[in-house]
C-alpha positions as CSV (number, residue, x, y, z in Angstrom):
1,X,-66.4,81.1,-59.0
2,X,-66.2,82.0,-62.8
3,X,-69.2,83.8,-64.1
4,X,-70.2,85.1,-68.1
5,X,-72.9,86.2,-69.4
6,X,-73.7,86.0,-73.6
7,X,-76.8,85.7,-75.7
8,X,-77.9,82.5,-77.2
9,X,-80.3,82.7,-79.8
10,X,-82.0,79.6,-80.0
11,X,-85.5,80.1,-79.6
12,X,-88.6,78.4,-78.0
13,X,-89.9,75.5,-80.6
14,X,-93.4,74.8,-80.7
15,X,-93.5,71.9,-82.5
16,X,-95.4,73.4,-85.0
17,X,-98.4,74.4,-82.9
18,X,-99.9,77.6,-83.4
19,X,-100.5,80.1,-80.6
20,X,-97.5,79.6,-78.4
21,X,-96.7,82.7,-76.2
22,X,-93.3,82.1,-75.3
23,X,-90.5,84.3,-76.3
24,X,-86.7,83.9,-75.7
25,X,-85.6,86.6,-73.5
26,X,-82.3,88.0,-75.3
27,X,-79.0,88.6,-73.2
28,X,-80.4,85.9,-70.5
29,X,-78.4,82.8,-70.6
30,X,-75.6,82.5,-68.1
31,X,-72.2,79.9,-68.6
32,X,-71.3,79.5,-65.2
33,X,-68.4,77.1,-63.8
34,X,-68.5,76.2,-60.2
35,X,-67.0,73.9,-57.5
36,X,-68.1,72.2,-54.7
37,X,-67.9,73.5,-51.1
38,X,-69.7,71.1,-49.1
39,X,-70.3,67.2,-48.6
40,X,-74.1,66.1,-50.6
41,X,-74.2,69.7,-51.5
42,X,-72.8,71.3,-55.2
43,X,-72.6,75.4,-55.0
44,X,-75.8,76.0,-57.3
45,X,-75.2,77.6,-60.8
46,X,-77.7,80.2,-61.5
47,X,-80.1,82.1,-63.9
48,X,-81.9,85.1,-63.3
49,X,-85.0,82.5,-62.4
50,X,-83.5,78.9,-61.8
51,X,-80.9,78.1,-59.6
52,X,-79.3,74.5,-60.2
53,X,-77.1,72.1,-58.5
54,X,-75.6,68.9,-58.3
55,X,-76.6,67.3,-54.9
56,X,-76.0,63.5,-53.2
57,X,-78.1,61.0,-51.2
58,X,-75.6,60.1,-49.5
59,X,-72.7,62.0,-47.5
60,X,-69.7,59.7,-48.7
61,X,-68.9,57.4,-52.1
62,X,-68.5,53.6,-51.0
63,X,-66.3,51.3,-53.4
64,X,-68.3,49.7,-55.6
65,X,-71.4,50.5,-54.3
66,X,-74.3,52.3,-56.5
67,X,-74.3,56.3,-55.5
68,X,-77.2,58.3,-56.1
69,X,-77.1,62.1,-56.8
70,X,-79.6,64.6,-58.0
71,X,-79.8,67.4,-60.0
72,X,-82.1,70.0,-58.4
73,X,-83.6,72.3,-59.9
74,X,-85.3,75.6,-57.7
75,X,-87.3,78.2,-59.4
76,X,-89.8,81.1,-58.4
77,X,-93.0,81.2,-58.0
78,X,-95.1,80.2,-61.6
79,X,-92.1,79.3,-63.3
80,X,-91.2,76.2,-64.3
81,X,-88.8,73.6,-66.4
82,X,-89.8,70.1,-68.3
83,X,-89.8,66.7,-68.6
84,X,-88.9,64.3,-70.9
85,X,-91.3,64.9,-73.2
86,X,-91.8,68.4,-73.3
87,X,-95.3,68.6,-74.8
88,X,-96.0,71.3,-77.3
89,X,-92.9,73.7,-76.8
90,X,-90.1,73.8,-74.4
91,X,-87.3,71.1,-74.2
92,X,-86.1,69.0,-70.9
93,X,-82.9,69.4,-69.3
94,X,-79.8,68.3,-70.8
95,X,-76.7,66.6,-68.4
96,X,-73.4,65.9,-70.0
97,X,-71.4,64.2,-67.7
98,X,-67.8,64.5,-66.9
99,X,-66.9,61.1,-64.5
100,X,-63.5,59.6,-63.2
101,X,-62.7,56.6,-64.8
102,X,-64.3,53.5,-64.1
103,X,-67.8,55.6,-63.1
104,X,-70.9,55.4,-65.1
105,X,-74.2,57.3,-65.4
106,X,-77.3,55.7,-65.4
107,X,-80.1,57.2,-66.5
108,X,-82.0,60.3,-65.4
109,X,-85.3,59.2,-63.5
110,X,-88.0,61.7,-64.3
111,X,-90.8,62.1,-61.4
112,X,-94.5,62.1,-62.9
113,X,-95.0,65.6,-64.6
114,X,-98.1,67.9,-64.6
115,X,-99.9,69.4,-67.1
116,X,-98.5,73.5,-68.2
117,X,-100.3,75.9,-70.3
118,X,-103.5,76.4,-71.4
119,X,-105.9,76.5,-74.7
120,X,-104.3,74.7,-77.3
121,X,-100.6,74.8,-76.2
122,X,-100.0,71.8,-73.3
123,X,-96.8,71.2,-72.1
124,X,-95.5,69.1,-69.7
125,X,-93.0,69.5,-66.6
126,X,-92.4,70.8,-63.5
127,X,-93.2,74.3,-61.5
128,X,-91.1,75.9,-59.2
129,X,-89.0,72.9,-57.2
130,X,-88.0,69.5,-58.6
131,X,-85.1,66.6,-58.2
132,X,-84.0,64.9,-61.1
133,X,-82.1,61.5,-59.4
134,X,-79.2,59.3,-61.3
135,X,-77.6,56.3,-60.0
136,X,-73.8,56.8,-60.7
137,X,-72.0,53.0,-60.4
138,X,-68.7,53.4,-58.4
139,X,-65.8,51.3,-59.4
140,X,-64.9,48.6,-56.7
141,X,-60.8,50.1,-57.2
142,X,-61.5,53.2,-55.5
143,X,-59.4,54.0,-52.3
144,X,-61.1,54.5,-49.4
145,X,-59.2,57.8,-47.7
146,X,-59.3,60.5,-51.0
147,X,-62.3,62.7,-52.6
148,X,-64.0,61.8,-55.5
149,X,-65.5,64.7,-57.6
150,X,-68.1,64.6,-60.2
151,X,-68.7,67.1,-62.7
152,X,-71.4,67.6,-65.4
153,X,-72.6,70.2,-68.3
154,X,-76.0,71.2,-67.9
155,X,-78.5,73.2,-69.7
156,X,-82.3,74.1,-69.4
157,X,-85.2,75.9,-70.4
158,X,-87.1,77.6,-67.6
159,X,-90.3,79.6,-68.8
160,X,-93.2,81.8,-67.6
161,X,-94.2,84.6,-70.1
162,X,-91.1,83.8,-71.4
163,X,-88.3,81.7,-71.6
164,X,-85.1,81.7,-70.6
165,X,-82.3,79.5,-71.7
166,X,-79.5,78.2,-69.5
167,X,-76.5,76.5,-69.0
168,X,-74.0,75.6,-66.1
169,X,-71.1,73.6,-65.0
170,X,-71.9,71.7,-61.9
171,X,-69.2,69.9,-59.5
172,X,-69.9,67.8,-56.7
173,X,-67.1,66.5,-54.1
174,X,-67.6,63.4,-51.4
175,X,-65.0,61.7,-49.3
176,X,-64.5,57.9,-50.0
177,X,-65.1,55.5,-47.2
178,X,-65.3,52.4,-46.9
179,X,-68.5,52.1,-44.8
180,X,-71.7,54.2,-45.4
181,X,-72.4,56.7,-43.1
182,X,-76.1,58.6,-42.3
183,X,-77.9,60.3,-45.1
184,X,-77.2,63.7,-46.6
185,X,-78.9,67.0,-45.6
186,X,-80.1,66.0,-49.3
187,X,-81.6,63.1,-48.3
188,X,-85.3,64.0,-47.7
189,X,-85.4,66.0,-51.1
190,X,-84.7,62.0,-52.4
191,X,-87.1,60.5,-50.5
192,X,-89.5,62.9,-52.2
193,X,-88.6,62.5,-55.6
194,X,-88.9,58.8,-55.2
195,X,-92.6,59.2,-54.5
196,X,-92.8,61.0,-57.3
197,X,-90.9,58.3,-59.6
198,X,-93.6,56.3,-61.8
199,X,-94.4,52.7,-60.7
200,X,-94.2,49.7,-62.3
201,X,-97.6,48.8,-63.5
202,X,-98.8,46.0,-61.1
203,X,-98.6,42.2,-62.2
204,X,-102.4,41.9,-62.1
205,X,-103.0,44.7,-64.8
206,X,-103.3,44.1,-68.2
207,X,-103.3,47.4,-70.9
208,X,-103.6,47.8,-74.8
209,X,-104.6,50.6,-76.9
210,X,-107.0,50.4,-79.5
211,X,-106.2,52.7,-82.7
212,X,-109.2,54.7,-84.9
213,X,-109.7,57.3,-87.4
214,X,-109.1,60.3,-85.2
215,X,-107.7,58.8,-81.5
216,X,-106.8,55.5,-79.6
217,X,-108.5,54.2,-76.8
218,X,-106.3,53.0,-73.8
219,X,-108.0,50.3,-71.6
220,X,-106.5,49.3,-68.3
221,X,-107.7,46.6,-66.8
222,X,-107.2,46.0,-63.4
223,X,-106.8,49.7,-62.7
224,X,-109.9,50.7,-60.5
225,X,-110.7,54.4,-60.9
226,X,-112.6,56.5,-62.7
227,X,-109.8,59.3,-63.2
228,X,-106.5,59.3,-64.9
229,X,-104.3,61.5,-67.5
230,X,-101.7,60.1,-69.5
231,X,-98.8,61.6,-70.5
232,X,-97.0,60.2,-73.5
233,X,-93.1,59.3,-74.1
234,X,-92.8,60.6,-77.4
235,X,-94.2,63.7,-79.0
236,X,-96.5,63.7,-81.4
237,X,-98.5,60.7,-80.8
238,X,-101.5,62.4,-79.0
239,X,-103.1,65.9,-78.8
240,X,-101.9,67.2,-76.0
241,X,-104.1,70.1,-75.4
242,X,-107.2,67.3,-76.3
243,X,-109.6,66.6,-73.1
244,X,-108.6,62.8,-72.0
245,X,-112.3,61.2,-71.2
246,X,-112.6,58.3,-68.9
247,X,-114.8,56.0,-68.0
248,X,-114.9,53.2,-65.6
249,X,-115.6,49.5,-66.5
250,X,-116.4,46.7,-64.5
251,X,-112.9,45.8,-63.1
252,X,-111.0,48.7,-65.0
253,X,-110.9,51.8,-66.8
254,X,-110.5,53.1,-70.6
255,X,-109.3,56.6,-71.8
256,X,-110.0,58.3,-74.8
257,X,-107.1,60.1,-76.2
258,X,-107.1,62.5,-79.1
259,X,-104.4,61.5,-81.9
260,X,-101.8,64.3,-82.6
261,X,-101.9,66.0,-86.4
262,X,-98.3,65.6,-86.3
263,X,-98.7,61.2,-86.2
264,X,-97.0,60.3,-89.3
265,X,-97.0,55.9,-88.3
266,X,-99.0,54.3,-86.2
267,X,-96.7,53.3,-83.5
268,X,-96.1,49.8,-82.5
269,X,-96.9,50.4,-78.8
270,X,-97.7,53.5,-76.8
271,X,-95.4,54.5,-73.7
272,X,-95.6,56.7,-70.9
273,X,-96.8,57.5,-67.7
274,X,-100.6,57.1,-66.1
275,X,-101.4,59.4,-63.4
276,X,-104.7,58.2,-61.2
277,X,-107.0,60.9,-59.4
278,X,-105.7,59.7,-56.4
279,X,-102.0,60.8,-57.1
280,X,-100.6,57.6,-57.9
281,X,-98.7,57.0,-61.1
282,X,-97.4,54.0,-63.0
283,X,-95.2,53.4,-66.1
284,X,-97.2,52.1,-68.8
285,X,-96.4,50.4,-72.0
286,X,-99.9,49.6,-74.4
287,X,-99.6,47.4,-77.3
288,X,-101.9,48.9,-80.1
289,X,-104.0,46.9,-81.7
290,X,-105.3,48.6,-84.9
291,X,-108.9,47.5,-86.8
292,X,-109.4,48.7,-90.1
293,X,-112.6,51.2,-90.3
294,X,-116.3,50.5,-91.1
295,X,-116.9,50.7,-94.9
296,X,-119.0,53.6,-95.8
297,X,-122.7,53.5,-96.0
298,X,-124.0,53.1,-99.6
């Protein structure tokens, strides 16, 4: 193994929200190179609180057949990394990937978040354990007999009181076969992700967004609860830190969401993700419909 430690001194953005917390913690950031030891299971590259590695769903590669592998991400207790859209500060992890030919990435699948912070910093992510999966298309050439190893560049922000920035080299090694063979140690830690993974919204619903002065208003019809939060795919559409009221109607739901200071264009649709009360959580994509104002009272 091939450790160095530097400085980095990029620091915590917070999108130009006041009252972020966070500081850099200089002299933290670790470069570290490492290789596989075990089948499903990358040796873990590691910061002072996040350990990282490259792991598989499976315990071989199959010619031609889609492999799934994770990249897992293990932090202490209150600390915590982000997702896609990192809300107010913070930024998501970053894989580079370095394949053998005739392999391809597909991309990362992002489990519902929750909500970080408080007061009027929100940001969105992940405490303490999480699984990133990517399904990695295998070219139908391989032989059946060798190792195939896969390799990728990644770096993070993992944060508490502070943040600390990191980077690693991951590698992961499976034998090629020609038949499957059982799951992976890693295999539960998949079948948990994937209950985390958004749904598709169901065939029966029907969703738009209605735009105003100050916020839009997402109605879901079909949808038949009372409680939900949505969490947006691009920053700065919505106030994050904003309370998100909702109220039931007769075969569906609306949601009031606060629009974002930052909204320079109405966008054409809003995206993202919309967790019930009772856990569940779909991928949603809201045409907006936008009606011009009331005029002013004389």
């Amino acid at each position: 193994m091939f450790l160095l430690a530097m400085t980095w001194d990029r620091l915590c953005g917070c999108r130009g929200r006041t009252g972020c917390r966070r500081s850099i913690r200089p002299g933290n950031i670790l470069i570290v190179t490492v290789l596989a030891t075990a089948s499903a299971w990358g040796s873990p590259g590691a910061t002072g609180h996040l350990k990282a590695r490259l792991v598989s769903d499976t315990d071989s590669v199959q010619p031609g057949r889609p492999l799934w592998v994770g990249l897992r991400f293990e932090m202490p207790k209150h600390w915590h990394i982000y997702w896609s859209n990192p809300g107010d500060s913070g930024e998501p992890p970053r894989i580079r990937w370095r394949l053998p030919a005739g392999f391809q990435a597909g991309a990362v699948q992002w489990p519902a978040p929750e909500r970080l912070g408080s007061g009027s910093v929100i940001d969105y992510g992940y405490r303490e354990t999480v699984l990133l999966p990517v399904e990695i298309q295998t070219p139908s050439t391989l032989a059946a007999g060798g190792r195939m190893t896969l390799s990728a560049e990644v770096s993070w922000l993992v944060c508490k009181d502070v943040c600390e920035p990191g980077k690693a080299d991951l590698t992961l090694s499976l034998p090629v076969r020609t038949a499957p063979g059982p799951g992976s140690a890693a295999h539960a830690l998949f079948q948990e992700a994937r209950s985390r993974l958004p749904q598709p919204m169901p065939p029966d619903w029907r969703v738009e967004a209605t735009s105003g002065q100050d916020g839009f208003v997402l109605t879901i019809h079909g949808a038949g609860e009372a409680k939900a939060s949505f969490f947006p795919l691009e920053a700065g559409q919505i106030d994050n830190a904003a309370p998100q009221a909702a109220t039931a109607l007769p075969g569906g739901m609306r949601l009031a969401l606060k629009k974002s200071e930052q909204l320079s264009r109405m966008p054409a649709r809003l995206d993202g993700v919309l967790e019930l009360g009772s856990g569940r959580s779909y991928a949603l994509s809201a045409p907006v419909l936008s009606f011009p104002d009331p005029p002013a009272a004389p």
